[in-house]
C-alpha positions as CSV (number, residue, x, y, z in Angstrom):
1,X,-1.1,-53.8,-61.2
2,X,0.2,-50.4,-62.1
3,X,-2.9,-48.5,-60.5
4,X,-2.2,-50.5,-57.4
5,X,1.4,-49.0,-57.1
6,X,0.5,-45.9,-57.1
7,X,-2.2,-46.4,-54.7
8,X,0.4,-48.1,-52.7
9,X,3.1,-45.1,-52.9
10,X,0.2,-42.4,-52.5
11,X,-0.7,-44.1,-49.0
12,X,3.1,-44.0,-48.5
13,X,3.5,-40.7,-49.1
14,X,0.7,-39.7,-47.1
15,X,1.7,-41.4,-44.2
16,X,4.6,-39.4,-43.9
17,X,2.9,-36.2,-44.7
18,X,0.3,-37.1,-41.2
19,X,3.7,-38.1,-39.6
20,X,5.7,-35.1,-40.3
21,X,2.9,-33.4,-39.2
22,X,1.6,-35.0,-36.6
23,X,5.3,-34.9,-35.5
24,X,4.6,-30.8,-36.3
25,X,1.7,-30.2,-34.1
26,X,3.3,-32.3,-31.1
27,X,6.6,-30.2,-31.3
28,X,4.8,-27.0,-32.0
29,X,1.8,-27.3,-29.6
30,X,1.9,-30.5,-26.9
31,X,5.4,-31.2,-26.2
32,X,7.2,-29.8,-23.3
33,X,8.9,-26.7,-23.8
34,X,10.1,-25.5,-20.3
35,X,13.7,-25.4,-19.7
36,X,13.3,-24.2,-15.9
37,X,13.9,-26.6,-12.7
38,X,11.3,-24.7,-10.5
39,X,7.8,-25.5,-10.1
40,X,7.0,-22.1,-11.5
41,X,8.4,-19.2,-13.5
42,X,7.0,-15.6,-13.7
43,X,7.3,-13.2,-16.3
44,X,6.1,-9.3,-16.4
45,X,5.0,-8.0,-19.4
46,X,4.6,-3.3,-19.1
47,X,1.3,-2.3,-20.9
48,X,3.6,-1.2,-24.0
49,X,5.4,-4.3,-24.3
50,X,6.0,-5.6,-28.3
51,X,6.0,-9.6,-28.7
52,X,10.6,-9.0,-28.9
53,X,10.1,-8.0,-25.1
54,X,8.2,-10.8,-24.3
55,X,10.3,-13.5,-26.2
56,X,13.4,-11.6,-24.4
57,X,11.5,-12.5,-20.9
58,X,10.9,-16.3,-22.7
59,X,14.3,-17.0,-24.0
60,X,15.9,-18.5,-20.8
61,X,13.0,-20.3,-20.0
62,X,12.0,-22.3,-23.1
63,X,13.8,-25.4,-24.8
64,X,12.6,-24.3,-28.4
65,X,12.1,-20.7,-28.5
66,X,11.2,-21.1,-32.5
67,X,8.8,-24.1,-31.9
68,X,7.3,-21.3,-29.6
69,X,7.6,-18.6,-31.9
70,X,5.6,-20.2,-35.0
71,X,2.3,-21.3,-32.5
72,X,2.7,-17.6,-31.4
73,X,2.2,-16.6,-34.9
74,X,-0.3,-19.2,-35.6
75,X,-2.6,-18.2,-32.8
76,X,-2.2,-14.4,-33.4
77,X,-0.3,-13.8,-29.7
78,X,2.7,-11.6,-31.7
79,X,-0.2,-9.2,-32.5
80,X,-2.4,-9.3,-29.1
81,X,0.2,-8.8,-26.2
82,X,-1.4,-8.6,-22.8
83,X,0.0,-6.8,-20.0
84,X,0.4,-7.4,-16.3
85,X,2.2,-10.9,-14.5
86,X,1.6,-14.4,-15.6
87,X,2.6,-17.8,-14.6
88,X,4.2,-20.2,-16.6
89,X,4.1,-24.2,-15.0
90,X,7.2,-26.3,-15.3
91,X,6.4,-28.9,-18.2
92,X,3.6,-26.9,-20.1
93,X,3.8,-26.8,-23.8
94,X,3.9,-23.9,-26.1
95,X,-0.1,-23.7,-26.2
96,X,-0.7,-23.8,-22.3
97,X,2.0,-20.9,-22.4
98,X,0.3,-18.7,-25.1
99,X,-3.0,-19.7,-23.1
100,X,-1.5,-18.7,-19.5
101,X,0.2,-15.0,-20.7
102,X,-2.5,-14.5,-22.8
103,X,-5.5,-14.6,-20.5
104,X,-4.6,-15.4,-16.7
105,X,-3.1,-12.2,-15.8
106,X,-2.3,-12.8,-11.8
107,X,-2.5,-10.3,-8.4
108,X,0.8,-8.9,-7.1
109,X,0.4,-8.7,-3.5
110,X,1.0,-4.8,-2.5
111,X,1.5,-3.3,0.6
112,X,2.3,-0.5,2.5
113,X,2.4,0.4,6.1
114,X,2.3,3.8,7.9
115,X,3.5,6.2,5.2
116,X,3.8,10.0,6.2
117,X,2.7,11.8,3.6
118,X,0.8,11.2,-0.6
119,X,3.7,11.8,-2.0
120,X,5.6,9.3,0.1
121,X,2.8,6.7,-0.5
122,X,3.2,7.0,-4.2
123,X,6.2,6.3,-4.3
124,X,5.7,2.9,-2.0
125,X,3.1,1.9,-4.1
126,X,5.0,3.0,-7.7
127,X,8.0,0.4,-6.4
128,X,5.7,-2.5,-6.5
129,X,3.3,-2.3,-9.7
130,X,4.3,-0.4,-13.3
131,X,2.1,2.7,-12.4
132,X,4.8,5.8,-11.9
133,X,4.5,8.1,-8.4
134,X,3.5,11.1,-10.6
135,X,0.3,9.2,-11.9
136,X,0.0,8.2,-8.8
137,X,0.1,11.4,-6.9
138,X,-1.9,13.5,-9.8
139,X,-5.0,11.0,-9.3
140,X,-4.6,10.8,-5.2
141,X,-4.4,14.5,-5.7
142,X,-7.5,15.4,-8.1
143,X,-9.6,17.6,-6.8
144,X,-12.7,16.3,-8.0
145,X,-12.5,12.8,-7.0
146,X,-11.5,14.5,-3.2
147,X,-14.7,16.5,-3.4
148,X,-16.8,14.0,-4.8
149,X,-16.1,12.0,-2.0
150,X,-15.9,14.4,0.9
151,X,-12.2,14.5,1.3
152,X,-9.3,17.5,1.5
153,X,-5.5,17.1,0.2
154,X,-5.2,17.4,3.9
155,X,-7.3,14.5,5.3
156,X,-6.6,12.3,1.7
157,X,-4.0,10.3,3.2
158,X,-6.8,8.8,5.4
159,X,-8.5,7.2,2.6
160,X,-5.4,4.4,2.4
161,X,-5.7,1.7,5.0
162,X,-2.1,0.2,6.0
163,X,-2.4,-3.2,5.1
164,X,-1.6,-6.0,1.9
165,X,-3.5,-6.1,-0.8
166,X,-3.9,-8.4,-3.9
167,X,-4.1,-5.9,-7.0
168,X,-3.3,-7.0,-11.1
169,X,0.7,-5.4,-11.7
170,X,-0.8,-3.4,-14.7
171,X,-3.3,-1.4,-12.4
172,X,-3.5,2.2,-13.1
173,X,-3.4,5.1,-11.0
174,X,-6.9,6.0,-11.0
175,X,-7.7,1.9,-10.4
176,X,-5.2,2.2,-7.5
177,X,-7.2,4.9,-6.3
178,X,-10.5,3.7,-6.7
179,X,-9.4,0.3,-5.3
180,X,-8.1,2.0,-2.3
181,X,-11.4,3.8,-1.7
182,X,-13.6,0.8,-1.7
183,X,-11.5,-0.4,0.8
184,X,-12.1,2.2,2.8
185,X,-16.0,2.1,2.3
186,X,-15.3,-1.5,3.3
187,X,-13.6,-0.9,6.4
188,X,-16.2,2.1,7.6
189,X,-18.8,-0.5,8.2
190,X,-21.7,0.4,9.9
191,X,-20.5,-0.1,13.2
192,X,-17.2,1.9,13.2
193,X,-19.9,4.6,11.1
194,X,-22.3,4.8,14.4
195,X,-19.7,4.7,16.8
196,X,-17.4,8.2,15.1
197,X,-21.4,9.6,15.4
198,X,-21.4,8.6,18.9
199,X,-18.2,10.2,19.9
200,X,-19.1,13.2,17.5
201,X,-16.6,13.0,15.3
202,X,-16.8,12.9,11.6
203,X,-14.8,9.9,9.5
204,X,-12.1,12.3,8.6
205,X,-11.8,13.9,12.1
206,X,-11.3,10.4,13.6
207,X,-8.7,9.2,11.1
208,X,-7.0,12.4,11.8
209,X,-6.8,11.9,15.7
210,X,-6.0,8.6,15.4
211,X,-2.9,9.7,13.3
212,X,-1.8,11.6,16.5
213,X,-2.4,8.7,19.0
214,X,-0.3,6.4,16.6
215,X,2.6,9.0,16.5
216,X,2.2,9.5,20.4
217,X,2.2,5.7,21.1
218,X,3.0,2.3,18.8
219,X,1.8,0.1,22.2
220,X,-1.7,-1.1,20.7
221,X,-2.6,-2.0,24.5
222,X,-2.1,1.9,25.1
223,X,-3.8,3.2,22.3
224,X,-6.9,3.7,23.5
225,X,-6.2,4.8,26.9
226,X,-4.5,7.8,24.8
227,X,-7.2,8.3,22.8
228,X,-9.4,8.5,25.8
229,X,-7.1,11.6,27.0
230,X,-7.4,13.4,23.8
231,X,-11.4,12.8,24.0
232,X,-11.3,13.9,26.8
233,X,-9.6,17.3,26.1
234,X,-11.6,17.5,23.6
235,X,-15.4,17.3,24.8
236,X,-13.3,19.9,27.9
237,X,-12.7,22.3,24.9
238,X,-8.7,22.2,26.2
239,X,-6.2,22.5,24.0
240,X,-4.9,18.8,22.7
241,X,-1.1,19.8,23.0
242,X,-0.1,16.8,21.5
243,X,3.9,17.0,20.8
244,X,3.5,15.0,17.6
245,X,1.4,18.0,15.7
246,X,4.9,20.3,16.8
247,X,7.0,17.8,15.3
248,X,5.0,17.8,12.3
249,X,4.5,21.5,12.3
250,X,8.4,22.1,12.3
251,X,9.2,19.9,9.6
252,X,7.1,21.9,7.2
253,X,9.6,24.8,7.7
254,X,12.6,25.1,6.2
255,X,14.5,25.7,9.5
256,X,14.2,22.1,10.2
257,X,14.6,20.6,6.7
258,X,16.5,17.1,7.2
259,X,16.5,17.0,10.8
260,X,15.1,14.6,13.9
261,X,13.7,16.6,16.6
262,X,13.9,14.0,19.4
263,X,12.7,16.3,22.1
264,X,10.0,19.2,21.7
265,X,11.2,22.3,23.4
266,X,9.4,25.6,23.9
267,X,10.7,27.5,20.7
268,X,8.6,24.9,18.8
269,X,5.3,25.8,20.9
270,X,5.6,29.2,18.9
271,X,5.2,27.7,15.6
272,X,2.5,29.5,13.6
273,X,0.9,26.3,12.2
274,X,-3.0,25.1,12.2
275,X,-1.1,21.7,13.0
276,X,0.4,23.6,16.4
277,X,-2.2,22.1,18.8
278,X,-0.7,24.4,21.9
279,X,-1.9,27.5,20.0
280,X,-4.8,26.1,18.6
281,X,-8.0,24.6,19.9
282,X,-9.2,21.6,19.0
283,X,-8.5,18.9,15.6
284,X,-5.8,20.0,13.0
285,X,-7.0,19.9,9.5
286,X,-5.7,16.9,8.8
287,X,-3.2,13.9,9.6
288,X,0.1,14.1,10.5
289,X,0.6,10.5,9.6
290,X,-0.7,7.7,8.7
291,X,-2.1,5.3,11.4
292,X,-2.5,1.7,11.5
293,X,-5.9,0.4,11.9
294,X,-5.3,-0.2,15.4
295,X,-5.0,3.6,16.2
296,X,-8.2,4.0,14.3
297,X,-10.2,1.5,16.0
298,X,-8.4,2.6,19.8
299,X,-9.8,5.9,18.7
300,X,-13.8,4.6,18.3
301,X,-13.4,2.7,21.2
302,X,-11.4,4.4,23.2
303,X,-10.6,4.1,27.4
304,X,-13.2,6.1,29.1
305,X,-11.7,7.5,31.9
306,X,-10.5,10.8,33.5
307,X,-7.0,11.5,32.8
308,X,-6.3,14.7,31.2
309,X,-2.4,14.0,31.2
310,X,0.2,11.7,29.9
311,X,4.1,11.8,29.5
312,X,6.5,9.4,28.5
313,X,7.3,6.8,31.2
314,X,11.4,6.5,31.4
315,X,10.8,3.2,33.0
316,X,8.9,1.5,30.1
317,X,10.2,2.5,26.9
318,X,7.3,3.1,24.2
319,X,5.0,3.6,27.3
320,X,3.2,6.8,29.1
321,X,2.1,7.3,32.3
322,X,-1.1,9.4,32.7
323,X,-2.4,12.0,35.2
324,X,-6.2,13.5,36.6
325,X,-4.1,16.5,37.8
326,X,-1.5,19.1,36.4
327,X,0.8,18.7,39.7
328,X,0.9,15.0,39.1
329,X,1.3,15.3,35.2
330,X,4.3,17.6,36.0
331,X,6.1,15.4,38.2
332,X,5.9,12.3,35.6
333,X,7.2,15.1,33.1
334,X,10.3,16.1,35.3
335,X,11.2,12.5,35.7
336,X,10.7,11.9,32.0
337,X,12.8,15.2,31.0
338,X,15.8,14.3,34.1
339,X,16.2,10.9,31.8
340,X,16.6,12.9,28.8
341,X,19.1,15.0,30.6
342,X,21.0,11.7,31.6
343,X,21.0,10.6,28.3
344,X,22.5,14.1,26.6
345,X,19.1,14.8,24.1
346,X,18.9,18.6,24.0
347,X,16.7,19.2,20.9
């Protein structure tokens, strides 16, 4: 009878022991710990981030941050922090969590549209992952990765497509990079390749016009039909006298630091400047901007025709209207330059 009361209070006892933990394991590992209404939270966790700045993210969104705190322990997450941005579900328990920011480390969707310069595109790309503009510009910048891949500081700002793109938050500069450069062995198919052979133009020398047809016109209808002109001055061996290489010529020089030049005038035909394309002959050594891909493709398949001329139509804002002779090109260029007279624009 003794033995059997024993038995009896050993069973007992050990029934509570599974309940407590039983009741342990569901509390620690399979109950609901998300204190959050949305469908969805996000937290960001910087490639130097200790398991306090992660908890700090967690706080607010967890019911038990302990319960959490002893599976994080148990499963060796304090130690083994992973950076980038992660997903936590409304209604997941402490393990799904330590699962999710542990291993499913989701794409930021970046973007950036037609930046001016490297230095301006670093710092659009630095507001939107944890990479700095300095990395940024150092590794856009390096001269070996520009050689290695037939590229100049001037004609680097080609290499980055305008456009959106899904990259991890944590990406470094020289992933940023190398991402962007796949791109752009992506987008230089073999079609766009044969056709920049076909109008003889190298890669960079067609990224580099197209940066002047964007700046000269933002109508993708008209795009090519500019580009045509520019071929066209080209294959003549005339000057391109685009207005957009002044503009960018000018800003270079401390003279016109901080300023809009809203109309090119003849003082800014005298710039000494590779980029002054009324001095100089042919291409300038590189972009003056960075054009969208419309500009690019406009520029490969461009209007052939036999204008030589263009000039901003006062009519049709944002428009041009082109011209096979001088005497015609001049007259669109009086009206155009009587309407900025009406309107008071001197410089």
């Amino acid at each position: 009878m003794y033995i059997k009361k024993i038995l009896i209070v050993i069973t007992i006892i050990g029934l509570v022991v599974a309940a407590f933990f039983a009741n342990y394991v569901y509390k620690v590992m399979l109950k609901p710990n998300t204190a959050f209404n949305n469908e969805t939270a996000y937290i960001i966790i910087p490639s130097d981030a200790t398991y306090n700045d992660v908890r700090e993210q967690l706080v607010p969104l967890l019911i038990d941050i302990d319960a959490f705190d002893a599976l994080a322990e148990q499963k060796k997450y304090t130690t083994h922090i992973r950076a980038g941005r992660f997903q936590i579900k409304k209604g997941m328990n402490n393990n799904d969590i330590i699962n999710s920011i542990r291993s499913v480390n989701l794409p930021v969707k970046l973007s950036f549209n037609n930046q001016e310069t490297l230095e301006k595109l670093a710092g659009r790309v630095a507001s939107q992952i944890e990479v700095d503009s300095i990395e940024l510009l150092k590794a856009m910048k390096d001269p070996v990765f520009l050689t290695e891949n037939n590229f100049k500081e001037e004609t680097a700002l080609g290499m980055y497509l305008p456009n959106s793109y899904e990259v991890f938050w944590n990406t470094s500069a020289e992933g940023f990079r190398n991402r962007m450069l796949k791109e752009y062995n992506r987008f230089w198919n073999a079609t766009r390749t044969q056709k920049a052979k076909d109008i003889g133009l190298s890669k960079n020398e067609v990224i580099t016009l197209a940066s002047i047809v964007y700046e000269e016109s933002k109508q993708k209808s008209e795009q090519p039909r500019v580009a045509g002109v520019y071929i066209n001055r080209l294959k003549k061996g005339i000057p391109l006298q685009a207005d957009p290489t002044l503009k960018f010529a000018a800003y270079k020089l401390p003279k016109y630091k901080n300023t809009i030049i809203k109309r090119v005038l003849n003082v800014h035909k005298n710039i000494e400047s590779p980029y002054n394309t009324y001095r100089n002959q042919g291409l300038p050594p590189g972009l003056i901007a960075m054009p969208d891909i419309s500009a690019i493709d406009a520029v490969l398949n461009y209007e052939k025709h036999k204008y030589i001329y263009f000039a901003a139509d006062a009519k049709r804002f944002g428009f041009h209207k082109f011209a096979k002779t001088l005497a015609q090109h001049n007259a669109n260029a009086r009206q155009y330059h009587s309407y900025l007279n009406a309107q008071g624009v001197k410089k």
